[in-house]
C-alpha positions in Angstrom: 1.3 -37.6 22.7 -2.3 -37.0 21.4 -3.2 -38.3 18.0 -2.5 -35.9 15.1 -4.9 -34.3 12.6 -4.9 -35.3 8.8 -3.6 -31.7 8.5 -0.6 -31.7 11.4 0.1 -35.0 9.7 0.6 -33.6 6.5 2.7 -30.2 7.9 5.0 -32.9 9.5 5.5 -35.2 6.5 6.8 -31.9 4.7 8.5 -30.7 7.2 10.6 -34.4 7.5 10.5 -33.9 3.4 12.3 -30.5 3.5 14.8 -32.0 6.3 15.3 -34.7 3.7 15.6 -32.1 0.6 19.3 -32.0 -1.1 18.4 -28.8 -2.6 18.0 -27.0 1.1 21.1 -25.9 2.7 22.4 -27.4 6.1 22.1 -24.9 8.2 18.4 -23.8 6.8 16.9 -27.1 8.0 18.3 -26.7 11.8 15.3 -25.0 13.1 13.3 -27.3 11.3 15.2 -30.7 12.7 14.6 -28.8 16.1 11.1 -28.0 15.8 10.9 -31.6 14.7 13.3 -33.2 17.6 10.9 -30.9 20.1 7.7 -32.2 18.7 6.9 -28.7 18.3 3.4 -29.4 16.2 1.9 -26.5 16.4 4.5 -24.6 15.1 5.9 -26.9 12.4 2.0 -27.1 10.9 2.0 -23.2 10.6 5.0 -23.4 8.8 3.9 -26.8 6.7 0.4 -27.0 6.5 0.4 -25.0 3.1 2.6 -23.4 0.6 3.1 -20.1 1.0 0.7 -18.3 -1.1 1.5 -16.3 -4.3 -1.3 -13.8 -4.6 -2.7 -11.5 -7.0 0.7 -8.5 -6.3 3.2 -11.2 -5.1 3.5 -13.1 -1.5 4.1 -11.6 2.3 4.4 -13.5 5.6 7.0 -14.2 8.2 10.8 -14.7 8.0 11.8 -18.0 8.5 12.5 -21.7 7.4 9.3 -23.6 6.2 7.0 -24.0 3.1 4.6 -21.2 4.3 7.5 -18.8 5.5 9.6 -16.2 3.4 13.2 -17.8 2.7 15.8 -18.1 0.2 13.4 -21.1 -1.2 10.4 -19.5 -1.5 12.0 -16.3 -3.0 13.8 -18.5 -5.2 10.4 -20.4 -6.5 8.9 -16.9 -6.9 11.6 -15.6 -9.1 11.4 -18.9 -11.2 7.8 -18.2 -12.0 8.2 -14.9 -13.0 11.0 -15.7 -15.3 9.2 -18.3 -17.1 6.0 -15.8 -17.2 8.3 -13.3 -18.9 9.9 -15.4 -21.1 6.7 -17.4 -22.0 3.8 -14.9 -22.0 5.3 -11.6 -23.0 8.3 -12.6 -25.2 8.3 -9.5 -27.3 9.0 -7.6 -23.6 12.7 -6.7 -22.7 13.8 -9.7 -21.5 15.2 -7.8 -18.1 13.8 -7.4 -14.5 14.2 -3.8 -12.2 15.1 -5.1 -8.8 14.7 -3.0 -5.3 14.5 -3.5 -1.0 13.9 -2.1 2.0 15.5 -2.0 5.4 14.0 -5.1 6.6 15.8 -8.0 7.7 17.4 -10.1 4.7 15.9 -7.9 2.2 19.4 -6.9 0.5 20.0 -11.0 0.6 17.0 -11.7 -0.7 17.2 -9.3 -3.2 20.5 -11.2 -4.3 18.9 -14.6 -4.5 16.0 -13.1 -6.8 18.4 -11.9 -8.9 20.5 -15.3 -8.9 17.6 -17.1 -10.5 16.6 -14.2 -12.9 20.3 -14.2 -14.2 20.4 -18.2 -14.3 17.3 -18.0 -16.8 18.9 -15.6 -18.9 17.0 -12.3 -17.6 19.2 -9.4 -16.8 19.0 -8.3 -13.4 19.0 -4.6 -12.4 19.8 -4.5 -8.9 19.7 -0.9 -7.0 23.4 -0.4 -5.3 21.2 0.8 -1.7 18.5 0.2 -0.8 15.3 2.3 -2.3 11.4 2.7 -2.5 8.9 1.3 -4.2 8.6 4.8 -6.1 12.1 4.7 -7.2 11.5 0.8 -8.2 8.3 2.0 -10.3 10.1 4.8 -12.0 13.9 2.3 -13.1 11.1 0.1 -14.3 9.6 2.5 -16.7 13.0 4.3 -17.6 14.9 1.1 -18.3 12.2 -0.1 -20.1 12.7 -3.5 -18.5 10.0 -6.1 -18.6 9.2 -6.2 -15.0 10.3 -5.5 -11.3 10.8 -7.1 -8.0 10.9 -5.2 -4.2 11.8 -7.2 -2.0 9.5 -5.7 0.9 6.7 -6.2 3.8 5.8 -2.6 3.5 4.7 -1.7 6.9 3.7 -5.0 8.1 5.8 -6.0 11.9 9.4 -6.6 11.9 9.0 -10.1 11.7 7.6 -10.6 8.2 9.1 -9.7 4.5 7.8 -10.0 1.0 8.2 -10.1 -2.8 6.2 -7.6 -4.3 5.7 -8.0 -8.8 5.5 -4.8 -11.1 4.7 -5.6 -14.6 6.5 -3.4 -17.7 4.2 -0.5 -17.0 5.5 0.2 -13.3 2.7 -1.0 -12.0 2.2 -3.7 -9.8 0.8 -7.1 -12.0 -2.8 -7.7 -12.5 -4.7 -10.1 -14.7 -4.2 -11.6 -16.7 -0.1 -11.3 -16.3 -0.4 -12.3 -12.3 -2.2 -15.6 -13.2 0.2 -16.5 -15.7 3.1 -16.1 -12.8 0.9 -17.9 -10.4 0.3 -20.8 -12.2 3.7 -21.2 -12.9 4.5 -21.1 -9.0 2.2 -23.3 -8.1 3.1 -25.6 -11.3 6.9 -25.6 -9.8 6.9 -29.0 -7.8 10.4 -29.0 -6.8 13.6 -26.8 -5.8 15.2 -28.9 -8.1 13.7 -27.6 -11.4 14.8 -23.5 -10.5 17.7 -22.3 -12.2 20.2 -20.8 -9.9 23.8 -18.9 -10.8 26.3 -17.6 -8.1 26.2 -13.6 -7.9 29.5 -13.3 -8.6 29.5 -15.7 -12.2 26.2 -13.7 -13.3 28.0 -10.0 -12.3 30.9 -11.3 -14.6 28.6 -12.8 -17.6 26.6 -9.3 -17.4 23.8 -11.1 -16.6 23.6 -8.1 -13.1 24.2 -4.7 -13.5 24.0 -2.5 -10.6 21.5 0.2 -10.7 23.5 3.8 -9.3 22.8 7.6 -8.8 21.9 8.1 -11.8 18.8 6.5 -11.8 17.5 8.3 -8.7 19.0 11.6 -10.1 16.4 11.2 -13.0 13.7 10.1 -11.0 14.0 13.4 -8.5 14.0 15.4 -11.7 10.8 14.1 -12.8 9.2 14.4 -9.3 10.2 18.4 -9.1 8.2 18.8 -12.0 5.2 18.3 -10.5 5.8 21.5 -7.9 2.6 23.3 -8.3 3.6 26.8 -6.8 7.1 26.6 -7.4 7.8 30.3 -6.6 6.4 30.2 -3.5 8.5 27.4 -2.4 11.6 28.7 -3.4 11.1 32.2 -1.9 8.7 31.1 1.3 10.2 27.3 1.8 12.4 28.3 4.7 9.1 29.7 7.1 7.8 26.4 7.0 8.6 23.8 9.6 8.8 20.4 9.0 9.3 17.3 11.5 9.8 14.0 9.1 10.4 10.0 9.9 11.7 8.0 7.9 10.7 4.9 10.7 14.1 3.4 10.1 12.7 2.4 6.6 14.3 3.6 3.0 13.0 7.4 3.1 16.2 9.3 4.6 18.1 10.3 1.6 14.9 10.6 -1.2 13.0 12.4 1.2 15.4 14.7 2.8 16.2 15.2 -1.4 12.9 16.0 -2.2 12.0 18.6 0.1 15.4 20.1 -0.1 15.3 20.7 -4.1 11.6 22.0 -3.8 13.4 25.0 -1.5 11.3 23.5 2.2 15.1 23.1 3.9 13.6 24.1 6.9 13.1 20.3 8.3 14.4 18.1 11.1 14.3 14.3 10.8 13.8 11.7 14.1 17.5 10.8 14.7 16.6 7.9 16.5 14.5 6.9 13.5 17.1 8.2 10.5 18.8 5.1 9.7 17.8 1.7 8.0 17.0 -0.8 10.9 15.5 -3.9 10.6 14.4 -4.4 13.8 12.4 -1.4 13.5 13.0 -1.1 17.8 11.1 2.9 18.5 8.3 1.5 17.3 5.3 -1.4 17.7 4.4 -1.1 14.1 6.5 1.1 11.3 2.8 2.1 9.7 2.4 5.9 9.6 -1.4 5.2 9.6 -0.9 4.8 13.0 -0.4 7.6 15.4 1.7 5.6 17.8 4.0 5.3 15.2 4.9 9.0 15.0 5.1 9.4 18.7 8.8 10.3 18.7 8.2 13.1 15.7 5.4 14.5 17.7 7.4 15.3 20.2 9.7 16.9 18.2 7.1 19.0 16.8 6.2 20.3 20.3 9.9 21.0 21.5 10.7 22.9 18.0 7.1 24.4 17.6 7.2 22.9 14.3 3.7 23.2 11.5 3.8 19.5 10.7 5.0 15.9 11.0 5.4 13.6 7.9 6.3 10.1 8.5 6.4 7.5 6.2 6.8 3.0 5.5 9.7 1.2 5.4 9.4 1.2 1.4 8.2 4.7 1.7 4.9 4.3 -0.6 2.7 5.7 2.4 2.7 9.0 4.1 1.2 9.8 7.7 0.7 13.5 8.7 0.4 15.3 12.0 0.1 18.4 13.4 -0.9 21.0 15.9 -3.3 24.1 15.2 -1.4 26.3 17.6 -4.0 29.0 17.1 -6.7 27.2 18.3 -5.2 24.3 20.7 -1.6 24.1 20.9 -1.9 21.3 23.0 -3.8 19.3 21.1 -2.1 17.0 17.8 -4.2 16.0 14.9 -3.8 13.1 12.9 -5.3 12.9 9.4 -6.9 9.7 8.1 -5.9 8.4 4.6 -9.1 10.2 3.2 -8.2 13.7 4.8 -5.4 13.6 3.3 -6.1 12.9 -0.1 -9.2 15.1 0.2 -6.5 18.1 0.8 -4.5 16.5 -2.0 -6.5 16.6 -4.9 -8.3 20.0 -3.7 -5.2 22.1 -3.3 -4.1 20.6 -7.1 -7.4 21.4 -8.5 -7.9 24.8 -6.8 -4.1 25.8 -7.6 -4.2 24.8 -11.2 -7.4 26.7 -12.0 -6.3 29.6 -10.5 -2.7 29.5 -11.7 -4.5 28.6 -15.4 -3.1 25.0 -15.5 -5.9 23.1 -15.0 -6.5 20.7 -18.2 -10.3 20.9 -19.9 -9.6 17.1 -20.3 -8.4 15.4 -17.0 -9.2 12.6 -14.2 -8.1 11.1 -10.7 -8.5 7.7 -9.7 -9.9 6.2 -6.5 -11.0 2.8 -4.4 -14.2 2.2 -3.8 -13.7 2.5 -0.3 -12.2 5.7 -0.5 -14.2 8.7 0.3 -16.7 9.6 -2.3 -16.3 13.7 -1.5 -13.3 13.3 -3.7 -15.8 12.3 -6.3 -17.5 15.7 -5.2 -14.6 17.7 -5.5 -13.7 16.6 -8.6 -17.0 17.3 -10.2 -16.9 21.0 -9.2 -13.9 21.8 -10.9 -14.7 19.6 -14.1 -12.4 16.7 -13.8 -13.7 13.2 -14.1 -13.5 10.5 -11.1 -12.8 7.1 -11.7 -13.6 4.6 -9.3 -12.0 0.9 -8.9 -10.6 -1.7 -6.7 -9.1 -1.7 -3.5 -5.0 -1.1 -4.2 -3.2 1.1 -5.9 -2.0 -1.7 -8.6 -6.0 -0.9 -9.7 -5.6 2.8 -9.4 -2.8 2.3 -11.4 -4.1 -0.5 -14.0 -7.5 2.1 -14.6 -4.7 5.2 -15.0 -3.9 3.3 -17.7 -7.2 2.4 -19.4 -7.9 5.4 -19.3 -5.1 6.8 -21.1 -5.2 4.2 -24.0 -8.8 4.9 -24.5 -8.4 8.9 -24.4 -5.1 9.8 -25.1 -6.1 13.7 -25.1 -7.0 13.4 -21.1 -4.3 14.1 -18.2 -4.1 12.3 -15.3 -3.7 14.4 -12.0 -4.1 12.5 -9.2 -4.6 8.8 -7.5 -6.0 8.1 -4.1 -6.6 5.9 -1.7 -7.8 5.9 1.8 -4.7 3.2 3.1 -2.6 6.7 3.3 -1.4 5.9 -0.2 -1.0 9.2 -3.2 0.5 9.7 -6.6 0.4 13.2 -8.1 2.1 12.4 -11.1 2.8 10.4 -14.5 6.8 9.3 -14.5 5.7 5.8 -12.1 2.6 3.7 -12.0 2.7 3.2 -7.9 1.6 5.6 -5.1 4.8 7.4 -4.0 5.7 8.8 -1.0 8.5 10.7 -1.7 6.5 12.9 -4.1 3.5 12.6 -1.9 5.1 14.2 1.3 6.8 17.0 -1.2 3.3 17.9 -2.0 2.0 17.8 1.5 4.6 20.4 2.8 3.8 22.4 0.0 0.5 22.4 0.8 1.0 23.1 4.1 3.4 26.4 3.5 0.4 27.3 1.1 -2.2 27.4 4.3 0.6 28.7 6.6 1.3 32.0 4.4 -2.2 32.6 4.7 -2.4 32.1 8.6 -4.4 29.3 8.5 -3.9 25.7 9.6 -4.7 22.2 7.9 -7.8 22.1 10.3 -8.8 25.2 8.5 -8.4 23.9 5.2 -10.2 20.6 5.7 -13.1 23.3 7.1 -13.2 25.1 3.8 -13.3 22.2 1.8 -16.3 20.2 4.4 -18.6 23.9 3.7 -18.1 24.0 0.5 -18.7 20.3 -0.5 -20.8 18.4 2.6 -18.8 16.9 5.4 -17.8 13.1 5.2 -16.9 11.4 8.2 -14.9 8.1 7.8 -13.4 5.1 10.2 -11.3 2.4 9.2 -11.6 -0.4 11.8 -8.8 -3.2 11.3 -9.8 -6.8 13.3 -6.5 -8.6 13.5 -7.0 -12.9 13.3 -3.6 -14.6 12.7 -2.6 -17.6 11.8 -4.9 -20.8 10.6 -7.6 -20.2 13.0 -7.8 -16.2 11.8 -8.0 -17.2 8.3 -10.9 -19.2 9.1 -12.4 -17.0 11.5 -12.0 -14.2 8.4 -13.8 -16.4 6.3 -17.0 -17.0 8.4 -16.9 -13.1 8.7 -17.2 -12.5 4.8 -19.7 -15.2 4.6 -21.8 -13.6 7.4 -22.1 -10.1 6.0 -22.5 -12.0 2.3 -25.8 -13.9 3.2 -26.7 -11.0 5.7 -30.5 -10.5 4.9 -31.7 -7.6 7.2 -32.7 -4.4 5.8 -30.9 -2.3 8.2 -27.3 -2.2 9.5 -26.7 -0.9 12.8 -29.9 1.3 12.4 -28.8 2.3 9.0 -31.7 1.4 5.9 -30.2 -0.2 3.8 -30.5 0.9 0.0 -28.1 -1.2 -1.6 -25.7 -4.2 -1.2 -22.4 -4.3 -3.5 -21.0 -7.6 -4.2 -18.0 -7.3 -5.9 -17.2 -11.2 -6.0 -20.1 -12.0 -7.9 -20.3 -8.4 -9.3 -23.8 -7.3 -8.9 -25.4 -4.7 -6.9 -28.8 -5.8 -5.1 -31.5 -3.1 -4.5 -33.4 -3.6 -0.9 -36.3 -1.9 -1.8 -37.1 -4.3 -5.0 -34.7 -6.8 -4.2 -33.8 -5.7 -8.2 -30.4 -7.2 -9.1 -27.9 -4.9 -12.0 -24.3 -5.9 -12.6 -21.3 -4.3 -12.1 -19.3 -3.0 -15.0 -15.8 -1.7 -14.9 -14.6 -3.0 -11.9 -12.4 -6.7 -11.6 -13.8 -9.3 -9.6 -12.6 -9.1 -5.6 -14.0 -10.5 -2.5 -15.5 -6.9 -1.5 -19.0 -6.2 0.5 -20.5 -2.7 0.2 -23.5 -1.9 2.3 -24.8 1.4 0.9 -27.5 3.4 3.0 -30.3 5.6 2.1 -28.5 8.9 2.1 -25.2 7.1 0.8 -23.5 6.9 3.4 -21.2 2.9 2.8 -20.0 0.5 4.9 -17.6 -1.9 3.1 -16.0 -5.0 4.4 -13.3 -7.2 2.9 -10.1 -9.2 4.0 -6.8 -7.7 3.8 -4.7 -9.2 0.9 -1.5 -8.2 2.6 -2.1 -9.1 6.3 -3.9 -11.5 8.1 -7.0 -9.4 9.1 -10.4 -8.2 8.3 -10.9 -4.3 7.4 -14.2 -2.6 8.0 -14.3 1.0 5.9 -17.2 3.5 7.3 -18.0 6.2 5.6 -20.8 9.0 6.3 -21.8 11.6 5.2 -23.6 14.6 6.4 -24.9 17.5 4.3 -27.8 19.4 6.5 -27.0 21.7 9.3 -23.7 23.8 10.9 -20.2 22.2 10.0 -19.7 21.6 13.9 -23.8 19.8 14.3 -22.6 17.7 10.7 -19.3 16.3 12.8 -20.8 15.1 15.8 -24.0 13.5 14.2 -21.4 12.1 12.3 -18.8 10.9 14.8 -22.4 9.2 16.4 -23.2 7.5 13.5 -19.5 5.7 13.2 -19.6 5.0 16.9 -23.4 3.3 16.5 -21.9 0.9 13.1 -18.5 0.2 15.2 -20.2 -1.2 18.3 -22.8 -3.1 15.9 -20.0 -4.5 14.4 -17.3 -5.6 16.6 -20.7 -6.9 18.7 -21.7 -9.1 15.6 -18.2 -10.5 14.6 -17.6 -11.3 18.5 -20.1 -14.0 18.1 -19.4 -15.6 14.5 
């Protein structure tokens, strides 16, 4: 056998050292005793060669036994350094925790075990009977008034991962400086030994969990139905609309099917094969509703029922995906709106329905990412409502919502955005929902319908009123140790990248939002940014604005390259395909460049 590296050496001296560990269960260390009897060394240093990483939201990766792997141990270690961050940094908080999961494998047990150590340090534990969203997390959060929250979720990562996703007392997923204060306690925990555990049933019986039931959700779909825009229309037009939704065997079935039903759009048919929870997730590759192979099954569906749209969304239904077909024009053809289409019809149809319907506030904003579409920004502006821009993730939209709020009580928040298919049209959670998000969207839809026109035709309107923006997401996928390091020669690249043009693009400006300064090309004149948190974001700004952005995923192990261009001079159909050039020029420039690095 070849001579092992300092770092293989290391993954197997932890790997003998969990075999060796009283605190590990017998039957969790088989696979590792196999792994080790097989002198499996590649595998046993991608499960040992680190701890698993608690980030900046919580931690994701794949199931399984090992230090770098989500198991009972690692959920356990998280839960122990949230409890001492609630006990120890926020005291005066309600010393209980809101706890949720999705359909993925072990999420319900894991769920258990979170709430096992929260009980053990004295932290009641509010456990949700079935399984439910993140939305539905967000808002028992903020209705129990409990200190924090736990969903035990991989969102719509593959079936072989899961995660443990932090919300704060807000609702909101935890930023600084709460998410250091937990961190530092994980990392600080040096042993299983020093985490408090209690059997379920003993903690159940002390009161230490309490099940979450109906009640809460009833509350929560209440809250929702309030933000119905044209209610009337709904409730007397709801039934012309149809509607093909998946819930890609994730947690949306029963809030979904709830929502549209209460807003009066009963007129829907849901993917049987994709109805139920399912761990295994086996219809489709992926369960993301960004991607258009993952509503495959509800296109059909549309197509055999002639049906106006198709709404699918994540396992912990916080994303929506829309499709559809503009039968008028080409009824063979399906569209599938990117994240930024679909906010862009969003926030228009609120703003243009509460102006004419007199409900538009004189005081009010929506939030978006920087790497979200800046004819939002446009929009906005025409109808007087202010834009606020911040980091990638919708724990920033959230944490700037916020801000906002405390520093002008008198405004009202409308709307938060991002291009990762992620929405929240209202105030009752601090987290993009899906639930309310694919409400709106049929609404919005039945609004266009009535008036014989199609989503195509809306996003027309909107591109000749306001310039057309043309965006791409490209998503480079490098796993394991070699694509984290492969990742990071990427960012560095781009970060000392010193031409002054980008794929033919002139370069105006560069946006470095890990050392927070914006450089000017023209003067090499360097201003700081203000507002915005540190992150490990690259914006390359051209000369009419159009933006390239580049940073790694904090979820998943890949790189993400945002385009965005715009086009303001000539006929709608000239501005798309100059457009659709332009994207195709920075893609090949791009994959070309990263190829080599």
């Amino acid at each position: 056998m070849a001579k092992l590296s300092r770092e293989q050496e290391y993954a197997m001296q932890k790997a003998k050292e969990w075999v060796a560990d009283a605190q590990i269960e017998t039957n969790d260390k088989e696979e590792i005793i196999e792994l080790i009897e097989t002198q499996n060394i590649k595998e046993i240093t991608e499960r040992f060669y680190k701890d698993l990483e608690f980030g900046t939201g919580g931690m994701r990766s794949i199931l399984g036994m090992g230090t770098n792997r989500i198991n009972r141990y690692t959920i356990r270690r998280a839960s122990h350094a949230l409890s001492l961050a609630l006990k120890e940094y926020a005291p005066n908080l309600s010393q209980s925790i809101a706890i949720s999961y999705d359909s993925r494998k072990l999420s319900y047990e894991l769920a258990k075990e979170a709430a096992c150590v929260f009980a053990a340090n004295g932290i009641k534990a509010l456990l949700f009977k079935r399984l439910n969203p993140v939305p539905l997390l967000s808002y028992a959060i903020r209705h129990h008034k409990t200190g924090a929250g736990v969903m035990v979720t991989a969102s719509h990562n593959p079936a072989s991962y899961n995660g443990f996703k932090v919300f704060w007392s807000n609702g909101a997923q935890v930023t600084p400086p709460q998410d250091q204060e937990i961190i530092d306690h994980y990392y600080a925990t040096n042993s299983l030994s020093e985490i408090k555990f209690i059997n379920f049933e003993e903690a159940e019986e002390k009161g230490l969990i309490e099940w979450l039931d109906e009640e809460t959700e009833n509350h929560y779909h209440n809250a929702i139905n309030q933000s119905i825009i044209r209610k009337q229309m709904c409730k007397e037009d709801g039934e012309k609309l149809k509607v093909i939704y998946t819930p890609l065997h994730g947690t949306g079935l029963i809030p979904c099917s709830r929502a549209l039903k209460e807003v009066g759009l009963t007129n829907f048919k849901v993917v049987l094969d994709q109805a139920n929870p399912d761990h295994r997730f086996p219809t489709v590759k992926s369960p993301n509703p960004e991607n258009p192979e993952a509503l495959e099954m509800a296109v059909d569906l549309m197509k055999k029922h002639q049906a106006d749209i198709v709404m699918g969304s994540d396992p912990d239904t916080d994303r929506l995906g829309v499709a559809f077909i503009d039968y008028k024009k080409d009824p063979e053809k399906v569209y599938f709106l990117n994240g930024n289409q679909i906010g862009i019809i969003l926030l228009h149809y609120i703003l243009k329905s509460k102006k004419e319907l007199g409900e538009l506030p004189a005081k009010s904003f929506f939030v978006k990412t920087i790497v979200t579409t800046n004819l939002q920004s446009q929009i906005a502006k025409s109808y007087g409502v202010d834009a606020e821009n911040t980091l990638t993730g919708f724990k920033w939209i959230c944490r700037r919502v916020d801000e906002v709020l405390k520093a002008a009580p008198e405004k009202t928040f409308l709307f938060g955005t991002e291009e990762s298919f992620g929405y929240l049209n209202h105030e009752h959670i601090r987290d993009k929902d899906g639930v309310s998000s694919l409400a709106l969207m049929a609404e919005v839809a039945l609004y266009y319908k009535l008036q014989n026109k199609s989503l195509n035709d809306a996003l027309d309107e909107i591109y000749e009123e306001h310039g057309f923006s043309g965006e791409y997401l490209l998503n480079l996928n490098y796993d394991g140790k070699e694509g984290s390091e492969k990742i990071l020669r990427i960012m560095d690249f781009f970060r000392n990248y010193k031409e002054s043009s980008f794929a033919g693009e002139r370069i105006d400006k560069i946006e470095d939002y890990k050392q927070l300064t914006i450089i000017s090309k023209s003067d090499d004149r360097s201003e700081k940014i203000e507002g915005i948190p540190q992150s490990n974001v690259l914006g390359f700004i051209f000369e009419d604005q159009s933006k390239v952005y580049v940073r790694p995923s904090g979820t998943e192990p890949k790189i993400k390259f945002y385009i965005m261009v715009q086009e303001n001079e000539g006929l709608l159909a000239d501005k798309k395909v100059k457009a659709q050039k332009r994207i195709d020029q920075i893609l090949n420039f791009i994959n070309k460049t990263v190829e080599n690095i």
